[in-house]
Structures are given as structure tokens and as C-alpha cells.
N, C-alpha and C positions, 0 to 999 in steps of 0.2 A: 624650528618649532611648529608653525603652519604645516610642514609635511611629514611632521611626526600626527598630529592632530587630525591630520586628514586618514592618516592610514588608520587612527585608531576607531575613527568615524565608521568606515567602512570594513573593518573587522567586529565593530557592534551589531554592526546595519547587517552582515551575514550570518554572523553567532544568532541573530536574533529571528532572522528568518527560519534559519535550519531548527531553532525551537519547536518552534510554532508548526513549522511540518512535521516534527518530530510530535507533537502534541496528537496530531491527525494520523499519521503513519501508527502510531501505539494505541488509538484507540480512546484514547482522553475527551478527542471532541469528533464529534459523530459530524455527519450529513444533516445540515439543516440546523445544528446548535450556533447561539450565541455565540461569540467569541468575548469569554468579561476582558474587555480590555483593560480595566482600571486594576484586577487581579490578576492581572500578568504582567505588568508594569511595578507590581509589587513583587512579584513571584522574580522575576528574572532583574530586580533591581532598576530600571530606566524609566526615563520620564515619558509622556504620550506623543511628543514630537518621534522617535526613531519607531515605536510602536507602529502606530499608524503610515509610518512611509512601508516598515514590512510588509501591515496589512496591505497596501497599497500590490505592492508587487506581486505577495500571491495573489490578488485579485485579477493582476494583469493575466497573470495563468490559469485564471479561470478555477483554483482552488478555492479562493473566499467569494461572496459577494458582499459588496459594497449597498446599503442601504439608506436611504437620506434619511437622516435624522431615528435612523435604529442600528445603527454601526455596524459592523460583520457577522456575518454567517457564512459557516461551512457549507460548499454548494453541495447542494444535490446532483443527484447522474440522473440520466433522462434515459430514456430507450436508443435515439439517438447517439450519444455519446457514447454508451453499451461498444454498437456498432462500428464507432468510432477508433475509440481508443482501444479497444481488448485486444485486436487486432495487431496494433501497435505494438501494444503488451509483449503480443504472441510471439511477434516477430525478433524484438529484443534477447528475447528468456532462450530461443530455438539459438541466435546467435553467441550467447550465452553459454549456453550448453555444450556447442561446436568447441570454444576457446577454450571451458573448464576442461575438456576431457584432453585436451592437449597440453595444458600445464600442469591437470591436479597431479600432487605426488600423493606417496601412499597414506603419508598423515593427511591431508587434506579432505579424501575419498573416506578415512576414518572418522573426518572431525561428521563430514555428512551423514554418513553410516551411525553414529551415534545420535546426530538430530534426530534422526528418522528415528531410531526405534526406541527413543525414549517418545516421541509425536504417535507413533502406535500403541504405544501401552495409555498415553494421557486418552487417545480413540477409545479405548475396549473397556476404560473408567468412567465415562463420559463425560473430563474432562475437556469441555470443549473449547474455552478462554485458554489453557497451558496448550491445548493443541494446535488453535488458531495461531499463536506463538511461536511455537516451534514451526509451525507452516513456512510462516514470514520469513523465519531465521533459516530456513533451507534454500529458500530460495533466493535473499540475499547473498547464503556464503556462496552460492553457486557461481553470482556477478563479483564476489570478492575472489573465489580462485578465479575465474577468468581473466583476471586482472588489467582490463582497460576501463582505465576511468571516464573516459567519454562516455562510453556504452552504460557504466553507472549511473552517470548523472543523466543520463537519457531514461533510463530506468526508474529514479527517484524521481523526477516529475511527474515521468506518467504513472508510477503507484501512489503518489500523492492527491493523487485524481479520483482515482478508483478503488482506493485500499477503503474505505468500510465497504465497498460491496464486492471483498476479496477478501478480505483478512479478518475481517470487525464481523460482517455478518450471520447469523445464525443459517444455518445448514437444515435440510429437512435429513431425517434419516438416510432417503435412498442417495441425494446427492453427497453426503457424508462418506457413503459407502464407497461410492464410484472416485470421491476425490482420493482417499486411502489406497484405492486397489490400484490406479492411475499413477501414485506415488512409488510402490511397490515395483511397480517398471521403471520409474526414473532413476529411483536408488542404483537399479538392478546395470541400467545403461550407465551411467554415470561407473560402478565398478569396473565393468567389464572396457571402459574409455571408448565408448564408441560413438565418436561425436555425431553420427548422423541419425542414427537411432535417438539419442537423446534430444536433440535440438526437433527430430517429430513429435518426440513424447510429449515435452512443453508447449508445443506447439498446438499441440489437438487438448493437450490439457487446460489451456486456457480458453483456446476458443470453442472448446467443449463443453467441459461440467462446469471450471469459472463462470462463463456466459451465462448457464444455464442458472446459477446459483444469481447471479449479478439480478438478472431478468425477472427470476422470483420475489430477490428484493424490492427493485422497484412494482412490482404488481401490487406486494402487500403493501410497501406505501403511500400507493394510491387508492388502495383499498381502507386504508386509516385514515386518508384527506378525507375521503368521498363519506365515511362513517361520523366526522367529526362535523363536515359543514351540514350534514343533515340533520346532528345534535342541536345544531348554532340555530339550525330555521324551526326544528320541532317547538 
């Protein structure tokens, strides 16, 4: 009974975790928002005790922070951690790319071939929520046909990091443009299976337009601190 109990403990304890990243990975809770923990404790059924050990963990990962006596928030990315982690990113997605084109079969390169160009029709609508969408889901199935789970779950950490200033954020036109055109070669290697072509293309793709797009984010949001505390002193 004890080691039934214990297992169910810790099948909560990661169901609960994987929410909660789930909640950040889709966009639910931004950089810098709250986490209501009293309304997810409702939402997902559990008391505040297994809540707060999750919060606890992703904080160790430097996904949440921890705040005395104002509970959690979704961290922020710094310029720093830009530098940091994208890199990381980059390294992954190019690894990635090498595995998928040596396993994908023909449905698989279809199932891609379909993300993409229903994600460029949502582009030329200005749908830009179903496109940021469909972004994420190309790039995911890419680490799903790959198919090593390590490399996944190396993957899901670090976009757990860095996905609102990858996925979540607003785009200016011109970086829009260059992430679509950049896409258009990935598709393009990924058909043709040519794992070293593609695993460049990811490669300059993130530490390229990504960065570039990541870097803008944070400017503007420093740009709305600096506009807000000079509200607070006028």
C-alpha cells in the first residue's frame, strides 16, 4: 500500500509539473506573469502542498521565480541568457534535424510538409497566434520523428525557458519575413533528407532571426519598465 502511494505521489508530482510547463510552452502564462496558484489547484484538482513542491522545481530551473511573500512568477530572459541558452537551442534543433532526416519516412516529411504550408497561408492572413502555432508544432514534430527522447527532454527544458521569446512573441514585419523565408529552406532540406544542410539551417535559424527576434523582445521590455517607473515618479 505505502508503494502503491508512493508511486501515485510521484506520478501527481510530474503530471503536475508537465502542466504547468505546458501552461508556459502554449502561451497561457507569459514572462513576468503571476502564477494564481490558488486557480490551478482548482483547475488541475490538488491541494497547495504538491502545487508548490512543482512550483518549487521549475524554479530550480530557473523557469519560475520564487518571491517572499508574493508566490511565483514566470522569469523573465535577460540579454544574458539570450546568449546563453539559444545557442544551446541551436545546437539541439541542428542535432535534430541530422536524426529526423535519417528516420523520417514519407508520411512523416508529409505530416511536416502539411504544418508548413497550412503556417504560410496563416503568414499571408496575418494570422499570427495560428502561425506562432504551427511554428512550435514544426518544430516539435521534427524532435518527434528524430526520435530520441533524451534529446527531447533536453529540448523541452530549454524551450521552457525561452518559448515566449520564441513562440509567444510578437514579430516586427521584416523578422516575420526572414523567419518564413528561413522556413521555406528547412521544409525544403528536411524533403530532400539531407541531414547536414538541415541541421545548418536550424542552426543559423535560431541563432540568427530567433536571437534577433528574442533581443527585440527584451529591448521593448525594458523599454516599458523604463516608461512605467518614470509614470510612478511623474
Amino acid at each position: 500500500m505505502a508503494i502503491s502511494e508512493h508511486i501515485i505521489r510521484n506520478s501527481l508530482h510530474d503530471t503536475l509539473i508537465s502542466h504547468l510547463r505546458g501552461l508556459i510552452t502554449q502561451g497561457e502564462l507569459s514572462a513576468g506573469d503571476k502564477v494564481p496558484e490558488q486557480q490551478l489547484c482548482e483547475r488541475f484538482g490538488v491541494s497547495r502542498t504538491p502545487m508548490r513542491e512543482a512550483l518549487k522545481v521549475l524554479a530550480s530551473e530557473g523557469v519560475l521565480q520564487l518571491l517572499p511573500n508574493r508566490g511565483a512568477i514566470v522569469a523573465r530572459i535577460s540579454e544574458e541568457e539570450i546568449e546563453e541558452l539559444f545557442p544551446i537551442m541551436a545546437a539541439l534543433e541542428a542535432v535534430a534535424g541530422e536524426f529526423a532526416c535519417q528516420r523520417a519516412t514519407n508520411r512523416d516529411i508529409a505530416r511536416v510538409r502539411k504544418l508548413h504550408d497550412e503556417m504560410i497561408a496563416y503568414y499571408r492572413n496575418g494570422a499570427e497566434s495560428a502561425y506562432l502555432s504551427h511554428n512550435r508544432e514544426i518544430h516539435r514534430t521534427i524532435f518527434d520523428i528524430a526520435g530520441n527522447p533524451t534529446l527531447s527532454a533536453f529540448y523541452q527544458q530549454i524551450l521552457t525557458r525561452i518559448h515566449c521569446f520564441r513562440f509567444v512573441v510578437r514579430k516586427s514585419p521584416e523578422h516575420w519575413s526572414s523567419a518564413v523565408a528561413e522556413h521555406e529552406e528547412i521544409i525544403a532540406a528536411l524533403e530532400a533528407r539531407n541531414g547536414a544542410r538541415l541541421a545548418g539551417l536550424l542552426r543559423d535559424h535560431v541563432t540568427g532571426t530567433t536571437v534577433r527576434i528574442a533581443q527585440a523582445a527584451v529591448e521593448r521590455a525594458g523599454l516599458q519598465k523604463d516608461a512605467q517607473l518614470a509614470k510612478k515618479r511623474a
